[in-house]
C-alpha positions as CSV (number, residue, x, y, z in Angstrom):
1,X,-6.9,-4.4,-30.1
2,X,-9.6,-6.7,-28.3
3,X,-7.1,-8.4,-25.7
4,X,-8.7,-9.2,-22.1
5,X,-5.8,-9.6,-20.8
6,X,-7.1,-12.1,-18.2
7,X,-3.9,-14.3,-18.4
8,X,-0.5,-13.7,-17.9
9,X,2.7,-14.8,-17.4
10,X,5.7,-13.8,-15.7
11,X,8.8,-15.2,-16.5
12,X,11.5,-14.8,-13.5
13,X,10.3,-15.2,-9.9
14,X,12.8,-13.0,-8.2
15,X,11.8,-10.6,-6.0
16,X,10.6,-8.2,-8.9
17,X,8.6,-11.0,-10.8
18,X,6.9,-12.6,-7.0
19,X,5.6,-9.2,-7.1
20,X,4.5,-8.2,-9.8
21,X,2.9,-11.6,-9.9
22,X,0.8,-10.6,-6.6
23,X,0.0,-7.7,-8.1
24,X,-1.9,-9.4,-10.6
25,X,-3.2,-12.4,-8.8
26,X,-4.9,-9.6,-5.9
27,X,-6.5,-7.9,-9.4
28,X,-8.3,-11.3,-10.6
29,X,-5.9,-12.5,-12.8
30,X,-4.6,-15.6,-13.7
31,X,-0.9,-15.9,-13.0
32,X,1.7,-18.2,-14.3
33,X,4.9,-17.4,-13.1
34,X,7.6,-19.3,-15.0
35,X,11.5,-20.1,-13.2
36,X,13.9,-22.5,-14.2
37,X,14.4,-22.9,-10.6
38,X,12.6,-24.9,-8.4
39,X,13.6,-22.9,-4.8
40,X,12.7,-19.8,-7.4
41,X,9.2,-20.7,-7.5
42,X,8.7,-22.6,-4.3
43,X,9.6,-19.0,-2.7
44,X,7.5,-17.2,-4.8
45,X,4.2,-19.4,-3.7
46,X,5.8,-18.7,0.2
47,X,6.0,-15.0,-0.3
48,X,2.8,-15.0,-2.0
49,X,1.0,-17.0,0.6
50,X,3.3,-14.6,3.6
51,X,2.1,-11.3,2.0
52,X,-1.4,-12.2,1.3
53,X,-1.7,-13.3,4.9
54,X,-0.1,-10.0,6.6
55,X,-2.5,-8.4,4.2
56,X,-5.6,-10.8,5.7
57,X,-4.2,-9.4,9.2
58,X,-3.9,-5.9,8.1
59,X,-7.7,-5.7,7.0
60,X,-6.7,-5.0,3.2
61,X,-8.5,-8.4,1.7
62,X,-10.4,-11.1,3.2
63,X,-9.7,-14.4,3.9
64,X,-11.5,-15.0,1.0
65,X,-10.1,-12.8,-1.4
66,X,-6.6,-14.3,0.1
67,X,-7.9,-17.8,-0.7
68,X,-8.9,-16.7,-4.6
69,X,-5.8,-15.1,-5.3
70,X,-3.5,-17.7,-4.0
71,X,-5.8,-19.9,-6.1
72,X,-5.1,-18.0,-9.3
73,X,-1.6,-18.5,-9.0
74,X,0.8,-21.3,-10.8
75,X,4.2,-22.2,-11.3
76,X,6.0,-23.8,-14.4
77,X,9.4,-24.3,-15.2
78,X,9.0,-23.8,-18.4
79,X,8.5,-21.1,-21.1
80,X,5.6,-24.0,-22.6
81,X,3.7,-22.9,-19.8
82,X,2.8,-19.1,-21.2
83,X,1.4,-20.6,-24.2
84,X,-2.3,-19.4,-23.4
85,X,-1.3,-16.3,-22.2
86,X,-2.6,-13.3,-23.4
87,X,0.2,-11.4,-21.9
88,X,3.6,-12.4,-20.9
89,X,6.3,-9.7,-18.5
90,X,10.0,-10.7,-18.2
91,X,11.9,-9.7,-15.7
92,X,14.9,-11.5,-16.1
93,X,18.2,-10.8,-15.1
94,X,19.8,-7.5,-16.7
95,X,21.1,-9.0,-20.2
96,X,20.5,-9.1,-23.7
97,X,21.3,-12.4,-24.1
98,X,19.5,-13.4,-21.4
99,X,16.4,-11.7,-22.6
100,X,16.7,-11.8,-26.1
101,X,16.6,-15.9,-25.5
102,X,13.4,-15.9,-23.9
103,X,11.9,-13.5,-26.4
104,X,12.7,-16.2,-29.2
105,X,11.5,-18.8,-27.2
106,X,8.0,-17.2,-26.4
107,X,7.9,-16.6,-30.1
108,X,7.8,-20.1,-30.8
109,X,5.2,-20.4,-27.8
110,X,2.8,-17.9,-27.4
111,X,-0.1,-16.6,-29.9
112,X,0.5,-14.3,-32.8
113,X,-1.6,-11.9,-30.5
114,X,0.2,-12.0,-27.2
115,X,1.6,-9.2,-25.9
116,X,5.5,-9.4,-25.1
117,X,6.7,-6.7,-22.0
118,X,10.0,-6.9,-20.8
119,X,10.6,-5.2,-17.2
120,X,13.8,-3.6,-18.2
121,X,15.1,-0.7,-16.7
122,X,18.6,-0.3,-18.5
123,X,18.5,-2.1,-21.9
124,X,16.9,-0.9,-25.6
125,X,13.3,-1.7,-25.5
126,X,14.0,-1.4,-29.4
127,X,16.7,-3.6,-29.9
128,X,14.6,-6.4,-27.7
129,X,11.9,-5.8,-30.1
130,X,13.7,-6.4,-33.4
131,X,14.9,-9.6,-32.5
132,X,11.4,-10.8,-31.7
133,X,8.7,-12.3,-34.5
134,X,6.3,-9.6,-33.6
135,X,8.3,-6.2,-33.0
136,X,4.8,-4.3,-33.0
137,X,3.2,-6.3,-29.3
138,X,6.9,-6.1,-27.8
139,X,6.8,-2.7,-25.5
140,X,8.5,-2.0,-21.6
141,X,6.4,-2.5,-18.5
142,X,8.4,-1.0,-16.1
143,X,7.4,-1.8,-12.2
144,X,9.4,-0.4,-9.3
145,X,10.1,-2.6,-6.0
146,X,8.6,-3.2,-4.0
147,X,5.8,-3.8,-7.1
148,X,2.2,-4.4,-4.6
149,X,3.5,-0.9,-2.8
150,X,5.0,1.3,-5.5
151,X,1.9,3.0,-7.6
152,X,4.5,3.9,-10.7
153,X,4.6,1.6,-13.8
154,X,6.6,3.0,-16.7
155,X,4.7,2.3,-20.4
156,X,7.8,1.8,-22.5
157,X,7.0,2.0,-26.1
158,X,9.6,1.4,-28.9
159,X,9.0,2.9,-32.7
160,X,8.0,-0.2,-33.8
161,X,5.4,-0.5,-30.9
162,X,2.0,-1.0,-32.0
163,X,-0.1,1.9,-30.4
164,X,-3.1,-0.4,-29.6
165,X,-0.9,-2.9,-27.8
166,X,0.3,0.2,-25.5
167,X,-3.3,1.6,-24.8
168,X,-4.8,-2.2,-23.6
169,X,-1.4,-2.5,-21.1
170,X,-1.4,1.1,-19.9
171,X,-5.3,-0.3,-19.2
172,X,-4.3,-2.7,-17.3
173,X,-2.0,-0.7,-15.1
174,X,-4.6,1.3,-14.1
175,X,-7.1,-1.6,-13.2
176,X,-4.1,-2.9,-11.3
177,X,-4.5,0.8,-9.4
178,X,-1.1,1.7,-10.9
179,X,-0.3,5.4,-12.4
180,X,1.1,4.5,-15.9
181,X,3.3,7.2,-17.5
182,X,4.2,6.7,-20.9
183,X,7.8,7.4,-22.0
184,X,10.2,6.4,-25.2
185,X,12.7,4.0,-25.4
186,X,15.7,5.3,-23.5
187,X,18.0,3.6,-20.8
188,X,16.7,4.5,-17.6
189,X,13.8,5.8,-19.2
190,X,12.4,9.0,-16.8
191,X,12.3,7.9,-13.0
192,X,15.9,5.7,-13.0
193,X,17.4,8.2,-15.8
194,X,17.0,10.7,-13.4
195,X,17.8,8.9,-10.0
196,X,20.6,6.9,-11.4
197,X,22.4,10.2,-12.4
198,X,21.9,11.6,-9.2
199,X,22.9,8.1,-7.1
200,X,26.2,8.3,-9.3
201,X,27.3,11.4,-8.4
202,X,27.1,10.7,-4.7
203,X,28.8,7.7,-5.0
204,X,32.1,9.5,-7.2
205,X,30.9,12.6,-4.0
206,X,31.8,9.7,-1.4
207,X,35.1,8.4,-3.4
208,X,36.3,11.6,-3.3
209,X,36.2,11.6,1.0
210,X,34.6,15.2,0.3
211,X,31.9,13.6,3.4
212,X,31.4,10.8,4.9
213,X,28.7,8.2,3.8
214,X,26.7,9.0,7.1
215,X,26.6,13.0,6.0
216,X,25.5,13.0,2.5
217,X,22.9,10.4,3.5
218,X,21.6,12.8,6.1
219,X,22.0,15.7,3.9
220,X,19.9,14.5,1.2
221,X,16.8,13.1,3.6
222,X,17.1,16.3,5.7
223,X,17.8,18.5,3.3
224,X,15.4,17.4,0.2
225,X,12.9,15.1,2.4
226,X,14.1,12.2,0.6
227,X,12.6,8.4,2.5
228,X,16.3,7.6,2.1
229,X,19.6,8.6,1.5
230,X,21.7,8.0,-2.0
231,X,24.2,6.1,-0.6
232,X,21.7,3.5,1.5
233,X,19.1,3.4,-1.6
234,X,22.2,1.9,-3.6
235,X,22.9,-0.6,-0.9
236,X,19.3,-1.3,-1.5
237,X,18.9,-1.4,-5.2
238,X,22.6,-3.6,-5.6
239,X,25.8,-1.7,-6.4
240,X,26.2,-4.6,-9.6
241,X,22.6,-3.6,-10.5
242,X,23.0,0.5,-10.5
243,X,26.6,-0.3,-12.1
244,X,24.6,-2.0,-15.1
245,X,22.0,0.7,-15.3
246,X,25.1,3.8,-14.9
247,X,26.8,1.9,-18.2
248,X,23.6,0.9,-20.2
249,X,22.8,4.9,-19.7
250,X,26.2,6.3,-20.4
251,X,26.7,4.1,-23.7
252,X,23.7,5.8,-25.2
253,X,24.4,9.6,-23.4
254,X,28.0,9.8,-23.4
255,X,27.4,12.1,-20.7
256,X,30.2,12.4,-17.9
257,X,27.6,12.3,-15.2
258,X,26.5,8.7,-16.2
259,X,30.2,7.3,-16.5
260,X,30.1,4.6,-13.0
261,X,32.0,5.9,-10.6
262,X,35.1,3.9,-10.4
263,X,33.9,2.8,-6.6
264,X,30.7,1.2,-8.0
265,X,33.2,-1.6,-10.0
266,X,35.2,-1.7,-7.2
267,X,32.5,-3.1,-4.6
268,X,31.3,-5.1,-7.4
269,X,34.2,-6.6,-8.4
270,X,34.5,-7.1,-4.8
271,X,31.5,-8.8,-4.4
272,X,30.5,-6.0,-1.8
273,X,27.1,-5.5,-3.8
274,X,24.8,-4.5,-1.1
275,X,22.4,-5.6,1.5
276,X,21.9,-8.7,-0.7
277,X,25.5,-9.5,0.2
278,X,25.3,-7.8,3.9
279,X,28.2,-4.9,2.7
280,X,28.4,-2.4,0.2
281,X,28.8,1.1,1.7
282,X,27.5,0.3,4.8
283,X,27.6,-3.2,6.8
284,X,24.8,-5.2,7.5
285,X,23.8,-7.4,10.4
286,X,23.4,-10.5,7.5
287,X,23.4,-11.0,3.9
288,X,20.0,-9.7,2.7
289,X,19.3,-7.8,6.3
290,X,18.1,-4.4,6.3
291,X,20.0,-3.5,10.1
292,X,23.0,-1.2,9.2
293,X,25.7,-2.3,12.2
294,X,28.9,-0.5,13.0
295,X,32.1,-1.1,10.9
296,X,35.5,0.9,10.8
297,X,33.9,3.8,9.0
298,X,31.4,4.1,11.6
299,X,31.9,7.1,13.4
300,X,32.3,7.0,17.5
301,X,29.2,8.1,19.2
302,X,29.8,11.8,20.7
303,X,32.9,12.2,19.0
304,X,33.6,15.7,18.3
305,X,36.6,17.7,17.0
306,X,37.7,19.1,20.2
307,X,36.5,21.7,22.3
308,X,34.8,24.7,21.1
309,X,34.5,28.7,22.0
310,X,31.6,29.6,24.3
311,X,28.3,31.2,22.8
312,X,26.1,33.0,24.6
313,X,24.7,35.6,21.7
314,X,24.4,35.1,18.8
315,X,24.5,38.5,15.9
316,X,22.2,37.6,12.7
317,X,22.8,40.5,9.3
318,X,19.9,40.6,7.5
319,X,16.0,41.4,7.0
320,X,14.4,38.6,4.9
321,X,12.9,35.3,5.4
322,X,16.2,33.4,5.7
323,X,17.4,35.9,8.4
324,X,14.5,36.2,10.8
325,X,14.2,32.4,10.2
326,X,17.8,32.0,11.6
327,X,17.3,34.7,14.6
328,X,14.1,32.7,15.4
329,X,15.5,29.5,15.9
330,X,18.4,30.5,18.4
331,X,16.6,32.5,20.1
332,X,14.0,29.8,20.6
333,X,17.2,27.8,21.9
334,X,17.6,30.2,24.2
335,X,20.6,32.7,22.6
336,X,20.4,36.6,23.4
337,X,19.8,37.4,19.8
338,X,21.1,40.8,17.9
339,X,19.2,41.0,14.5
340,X,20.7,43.2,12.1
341,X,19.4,45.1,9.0
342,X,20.7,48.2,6.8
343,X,17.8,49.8,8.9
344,X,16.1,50.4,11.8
345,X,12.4,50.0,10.0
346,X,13.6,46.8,8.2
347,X,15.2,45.3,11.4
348,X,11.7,46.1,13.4
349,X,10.0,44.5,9.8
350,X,11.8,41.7,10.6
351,X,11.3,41.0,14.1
352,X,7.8,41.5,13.2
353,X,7.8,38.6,11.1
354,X,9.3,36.4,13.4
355,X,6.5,37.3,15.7
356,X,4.0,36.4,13.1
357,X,5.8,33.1,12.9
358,X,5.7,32.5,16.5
359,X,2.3,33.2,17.0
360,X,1.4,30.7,14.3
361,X,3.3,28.0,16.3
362,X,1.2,29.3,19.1
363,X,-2.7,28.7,17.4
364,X,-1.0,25.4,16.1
365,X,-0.5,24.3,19.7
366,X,3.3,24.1,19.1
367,X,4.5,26.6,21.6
368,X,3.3,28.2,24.7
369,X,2.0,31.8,24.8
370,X,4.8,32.4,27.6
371,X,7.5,30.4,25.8
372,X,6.6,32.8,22.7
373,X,7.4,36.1,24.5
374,X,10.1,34.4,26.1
375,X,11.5,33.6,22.2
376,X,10.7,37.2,20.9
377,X,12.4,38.9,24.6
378,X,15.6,37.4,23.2
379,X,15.2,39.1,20.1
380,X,16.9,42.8,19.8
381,X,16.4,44.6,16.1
382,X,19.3,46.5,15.3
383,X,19.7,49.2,12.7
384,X,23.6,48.8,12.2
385,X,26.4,46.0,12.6
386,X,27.8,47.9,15.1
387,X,25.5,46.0,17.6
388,X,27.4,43.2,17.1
389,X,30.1,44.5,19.2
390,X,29.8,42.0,21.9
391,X,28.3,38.7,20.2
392,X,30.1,35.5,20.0
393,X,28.9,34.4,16.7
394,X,27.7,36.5,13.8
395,X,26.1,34.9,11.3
396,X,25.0,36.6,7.5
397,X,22.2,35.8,5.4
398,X,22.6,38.5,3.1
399,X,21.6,38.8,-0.6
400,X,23.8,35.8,-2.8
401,X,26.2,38.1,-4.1
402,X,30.2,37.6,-3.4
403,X,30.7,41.6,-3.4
404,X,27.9,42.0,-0.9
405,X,28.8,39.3,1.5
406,X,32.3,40.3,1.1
407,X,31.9,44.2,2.1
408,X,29.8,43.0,4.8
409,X,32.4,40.4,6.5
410,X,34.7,43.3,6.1
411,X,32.5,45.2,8.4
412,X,32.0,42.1,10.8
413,X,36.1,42.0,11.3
414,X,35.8,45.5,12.0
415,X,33.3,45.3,14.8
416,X,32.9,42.1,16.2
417,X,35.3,41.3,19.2
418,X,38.3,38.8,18.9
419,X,37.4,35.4,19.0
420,X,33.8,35.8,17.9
421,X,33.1,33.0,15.0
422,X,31.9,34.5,12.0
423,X,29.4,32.4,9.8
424,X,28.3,32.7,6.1
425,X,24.7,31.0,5.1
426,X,25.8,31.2,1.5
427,X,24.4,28.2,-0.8
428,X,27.1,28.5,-3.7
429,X,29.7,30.5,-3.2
430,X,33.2,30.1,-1.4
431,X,33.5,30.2,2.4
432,X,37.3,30.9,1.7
433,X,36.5,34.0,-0.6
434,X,34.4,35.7,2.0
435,X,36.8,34.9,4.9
436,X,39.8,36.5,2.8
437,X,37.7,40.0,3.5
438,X,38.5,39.9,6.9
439,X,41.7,39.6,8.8
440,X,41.2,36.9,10.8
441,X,40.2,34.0,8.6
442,X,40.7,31.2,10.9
443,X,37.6,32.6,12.2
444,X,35.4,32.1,9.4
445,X,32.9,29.2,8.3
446,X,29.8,28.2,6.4
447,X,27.1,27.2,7.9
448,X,24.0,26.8,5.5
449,X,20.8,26.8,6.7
450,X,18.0,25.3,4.6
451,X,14.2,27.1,4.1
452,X,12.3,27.7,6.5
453,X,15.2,27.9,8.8
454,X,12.6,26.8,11.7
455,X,11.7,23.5,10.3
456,X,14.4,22.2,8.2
457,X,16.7,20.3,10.4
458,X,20.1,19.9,8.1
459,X,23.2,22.8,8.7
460,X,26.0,22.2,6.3
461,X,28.6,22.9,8.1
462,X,31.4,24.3,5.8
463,X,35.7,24.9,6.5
464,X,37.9,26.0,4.4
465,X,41.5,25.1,4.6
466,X,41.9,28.4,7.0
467,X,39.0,27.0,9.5
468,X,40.1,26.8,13.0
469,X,39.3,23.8,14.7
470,X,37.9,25.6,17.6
471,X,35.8,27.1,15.3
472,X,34.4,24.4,13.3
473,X,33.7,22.2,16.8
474,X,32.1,25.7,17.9
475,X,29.7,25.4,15.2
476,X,28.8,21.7,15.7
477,X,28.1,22.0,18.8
478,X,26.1,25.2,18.5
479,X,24.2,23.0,15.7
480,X,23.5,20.5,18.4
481,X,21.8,23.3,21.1
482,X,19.8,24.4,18.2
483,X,19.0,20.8,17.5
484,X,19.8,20.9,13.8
485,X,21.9,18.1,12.5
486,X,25.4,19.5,11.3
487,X,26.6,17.5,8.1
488,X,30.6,18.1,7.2
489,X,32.1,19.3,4.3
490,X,34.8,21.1,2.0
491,X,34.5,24.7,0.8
492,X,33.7,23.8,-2.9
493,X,30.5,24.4,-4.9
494,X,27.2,23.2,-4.3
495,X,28.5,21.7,-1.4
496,X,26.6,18.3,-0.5
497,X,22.7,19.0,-1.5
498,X,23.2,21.5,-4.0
499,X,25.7,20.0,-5.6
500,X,23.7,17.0,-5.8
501,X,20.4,17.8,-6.7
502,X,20.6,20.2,-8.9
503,X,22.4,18.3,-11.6
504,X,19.1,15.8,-11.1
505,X,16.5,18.6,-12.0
506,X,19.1,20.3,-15.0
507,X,18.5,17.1,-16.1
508,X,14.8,16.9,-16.0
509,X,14.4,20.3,-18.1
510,X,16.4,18.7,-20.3
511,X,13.8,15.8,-20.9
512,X,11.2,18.4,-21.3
513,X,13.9,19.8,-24.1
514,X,13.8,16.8,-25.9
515,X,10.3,16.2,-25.7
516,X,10.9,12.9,-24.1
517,X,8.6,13.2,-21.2
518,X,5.7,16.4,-20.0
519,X,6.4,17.6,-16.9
520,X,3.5,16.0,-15.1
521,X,4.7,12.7,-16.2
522,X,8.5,13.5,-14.7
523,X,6.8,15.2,-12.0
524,X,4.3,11.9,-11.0
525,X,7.8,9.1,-12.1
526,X,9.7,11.3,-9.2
527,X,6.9,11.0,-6.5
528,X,5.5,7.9,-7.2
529,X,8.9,6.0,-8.3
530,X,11.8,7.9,-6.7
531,X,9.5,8.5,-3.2
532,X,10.8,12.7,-3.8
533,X,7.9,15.0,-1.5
534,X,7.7,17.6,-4.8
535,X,8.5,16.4,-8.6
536,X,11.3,18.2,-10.1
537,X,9.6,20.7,-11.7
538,X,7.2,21.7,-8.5
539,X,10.4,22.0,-6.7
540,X,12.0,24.4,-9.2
541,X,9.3,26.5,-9.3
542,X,9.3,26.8,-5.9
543,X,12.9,27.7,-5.5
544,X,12.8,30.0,-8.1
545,X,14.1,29.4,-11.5
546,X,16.3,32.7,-11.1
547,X,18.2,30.9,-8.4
548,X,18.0,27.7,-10.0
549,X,19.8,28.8,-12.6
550,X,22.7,31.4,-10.4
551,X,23.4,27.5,-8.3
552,X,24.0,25.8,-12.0
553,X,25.9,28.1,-13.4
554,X,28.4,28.5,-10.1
555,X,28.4,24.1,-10.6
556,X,29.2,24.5,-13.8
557,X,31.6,27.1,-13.5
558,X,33.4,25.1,-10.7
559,X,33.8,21.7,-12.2
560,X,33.6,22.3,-15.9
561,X,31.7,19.3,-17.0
562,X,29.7,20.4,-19.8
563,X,26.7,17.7,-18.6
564,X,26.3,20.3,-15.8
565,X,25.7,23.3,-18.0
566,X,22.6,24.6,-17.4
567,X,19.3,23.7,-19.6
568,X,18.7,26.4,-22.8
569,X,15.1,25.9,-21.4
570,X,15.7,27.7,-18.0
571,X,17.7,29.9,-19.2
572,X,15.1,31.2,-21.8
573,X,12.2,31.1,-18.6
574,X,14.4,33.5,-16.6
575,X,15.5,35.5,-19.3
576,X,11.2,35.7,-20.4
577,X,10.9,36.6,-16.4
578,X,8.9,33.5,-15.7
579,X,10.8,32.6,-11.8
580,X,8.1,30.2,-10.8
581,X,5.7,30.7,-7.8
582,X,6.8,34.4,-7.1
583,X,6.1,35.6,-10.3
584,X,3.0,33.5,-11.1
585,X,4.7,31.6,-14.1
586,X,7.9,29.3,-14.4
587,X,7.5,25.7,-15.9
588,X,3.9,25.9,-15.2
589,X,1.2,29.0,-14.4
590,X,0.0,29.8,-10.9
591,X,-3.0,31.7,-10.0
592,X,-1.8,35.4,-8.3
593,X,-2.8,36.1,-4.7
């Protein structure tokens, strides 16, 4: 297919269409970007002419190149207008009506060889296509705001799309210094059937009042290194908008998990859509202002749930990474530290590793060479519990196993004074089911540490309905000496990060299932779409696909929604022995060390 491709229209000058227009116009094309409203496409040419300057004054493109550009740009208020165009990208509002009338319009308009893309994210690239004169050149060209920063552009093809028409536009992308990723015709397609999923579930998290918006937000940027939180990135997308996408996804899945929360028709229905209207679950300083200000959900600043129990020690059980990790960082606060192990040897193994990591910090410039052995003085390896006699919090990060961490608290209530707080680092199972092995309950509660315990910042800070109050503002405020940011919430699986983001990458083994996507292609949407530090299948084979699967199958167990059942395909990689990184093969093969 011999198409240039040196014209194009783009019909809908929202924010999405101004753009992608820019996009194009900066890459030397022609640009006619078509609105049936004036103020439309007078503020397109403003935000054209704005961003081209800041680019001028950011040293990105010359005066020059700003002039050209702005040059190559045109607005029409009519579809008459794409008539030479050799390529024409709708990105009108989320409707088949909407869009199906300006595909049968452009039919009557355009040449028999244009190319017709629509910018959907939520609706049937097919069923647009088979209303349109020329199914074959009608494919999905999927940007993601804002277009002139994000690098992803989705390559939707349909089964009637002509394969030539998909090669000369996944062309362009790349001329247009875009990473194409070619996917089928699916709502949400890979990066938004992924995200959208995983926004929805925080939202129905949220409606629930299992945390507040402020604490899943933080867990899932401190937790996962996300650029934003779930409940902010749908203020940002529009709670109408995600609503759309959540029922265009679930009419075609039928899965529970893509169902709207209830909440989402709510604060539509309420007009409460967002920053565009300046509320949805936060309050902003205007309608379209990106300054979240206080409201009556904001919580008071130092507020805290009454005072705690002193700490001055601290008792850590255990001899791997997660517990020398833990020991490290209070004793770098400054807490007399007892670590633990079944032995001598692997308590001294353990210290050793902590000294290891200290040093590092050291040739890194990070820490002092006095502040180091200051850190490590702290640190006293035990071979039994029964140094734990005189700490004031004890805290386990033993093997994930109920029976183990069970027999151990059972030991803890037998040696550790009265009124020490004992803490659980467990990632899936219940708080309440450990604290039942010991006598004093009350004086039990999760706190769940994130690896390496020495750079993550997030502590989920988990009661169960026994959970003192002393002992839950105990834990907080320890949090706060370690500087770690405590998030809040209930003793049910997953808690907040787990039991969000492991749903998100069940679901991306099961594209992989279905042939829908490789992994490098769901791997690139996440990063270069979604903004996630590692794709979903880096990250899992990272974790380990072992205890991937343990955390799914405790979700699963918990809330019995068969979407959340894990993936045939891990199961089959764990059951082969394939873990991920530790064993040199999970989803993909790693060279052995």
């Amino acid at each position: 297919m011999d198409t240039p491709l040196s014209t194009i229209a783009v019909v809908g000058l929202g924010t999405m269409g101004t753009g992608i227009a820019e996009v194009l116009a900066l890459a030397g094309r022609e640009v006619i970007g078509i609105d049936i409203s004036e103020a439309a496409a007078l503020g397109a040419v403003a935000s054209l002419e704005a961003s081209t300057a800041r680019a001028v004054g950011r040293g990105r493109i010359t005066e020059e190149e700003r002039a050209a550009a702005l040059a190559r740009f045109r607005t029409a208020d009519t579809l008459q207008a794409a008539a030479d165009a050799e390529l024409v990208i709708e990105v009108v509002p989320e409707s088949y009506e909407i869009k199906q009338q300006v595909f049968r319009e452009l039919d009557a308009v355009v040449s028999p060889t244009t190319i017709l893309a629509t910018g959907t994210n939520a609706l049937s690239v097919t069923r647009l296509a088979a209303e349109s004169q020329r199914p074959e050149r009608v494919l999905g060209l999927h940007f993601f705001n804002p277009a002139p920063a994000m690098k992803l552009v989705e390559v939707v093809s349909s089964v009637l799309t002509a394969p030539p028409a998909v090669e000369v536009v996944t062309a362009l992308a790349r001329e247009l210094g875009k990473e194409p990723v070619a996917v089928g015709d699916r709502p949400g397609f890979v990066a938004d059937g992924l995200l959208f999923g995983y926004l929805n579930q925080a939202a129905a998290m949220y409606e629930a009042n299992y945390a507040s918006r402020e604490d899943i937000d933080a867990a899932m940027k401190l937790g996962c290194g996300l650029p934003m939180g779930p409940l902010a990135l749908l203020d940002l997308i529009g709670i109408d908008t995600a609503r759309t996408v959540l029922e265009a996804m679930y009419a075609e899945s039928h899965d529970r998990l893509h169902a709207p929360a209830p909440i989402l028709g709510q604060l539509s229905s309420a007009g409460l859509t967002g920053r565009k209207a300046g509320r949805g679950f936060y309050t902003y300083d205007a309608p379209g202002g990106q300054d979240v200000v206080p409201d009556a959900l904001t919580p008071a600043a130092g507020a805290e749930a009454g005072a705690g129990r002193e700490v001055a020690s601290v008792g850590v059980a255990g001899s791997g990474t997660m517990a020398s990790g833990i020991a490290e960082v209070f004793a770098k606060a400054g807490y007399g530290v007892v670590l633990a192990a079944r032995t001598q040897e692997k308590a001294d193994l353990a210290k050793g590793r902590i000294a290891k990591s200290l040093e590092r910090s050291v040739s890194k410039g990070r820490l002092s060479a006095e502040a180091r052995d200051e850190t490590l003085a702290r640190i006293t390896a035990a071979g039994s519990l029964d140094a734990f006699a005189e700490v004031d919090l004890a805290v386990e990060a033993v093997a994930e196993d109920l029976e183990i961490k069970q027999q151990l608290f059972a030991a803890l209530d037998k040696v550790c004074r009265p009124g020490a707080v004992l803490a659980t680092t467990t990632s899936s199972l219940p708080v309440v089911a450990i604290a039942r092995a010991t006598a004093r309950p009350e004086d039990v509660i999760g706190m769940h540490f994130f690896n390496p315990a020495p750079a993550m910042k997030l502590v989920e800070v988990v009661r169960t309905v026994l959970t003192a109050d002393d002992v839950h503002a105990t834990v907080r405020a320890v949090c706060a000496k370690i500087r770690k940011h405590p998030v809040d919430c209930g003793d049910r699986a997953g808690f907040i990060v787990n039991a969000l983001l492991f749903p998100y990458l069940n679901n991306a083994i099961k594209m992989v299932e279905q042939h829908y996507a490789s992994l490098d292609d769901i791997d690139a949407a996440m990063k270069l779409g979604g903004g996630y530090p590692m794709g979903p299948f880096e990250l899992l084979d990272v974790v380990g696909l072992d205890v991937s699967l343990a955390i799914e199958k405790v979700l699963h167990k918990e809330f019995r929604d068969p979407g959340l059942a894990p993936a045939p395909l891990l199961e089959h990689l764990v059951a082969a022995g394939c873990l991920g990184r530790k064993t040199g093969r999970g989803f993909r093969e790693y060279a052995r060390r």
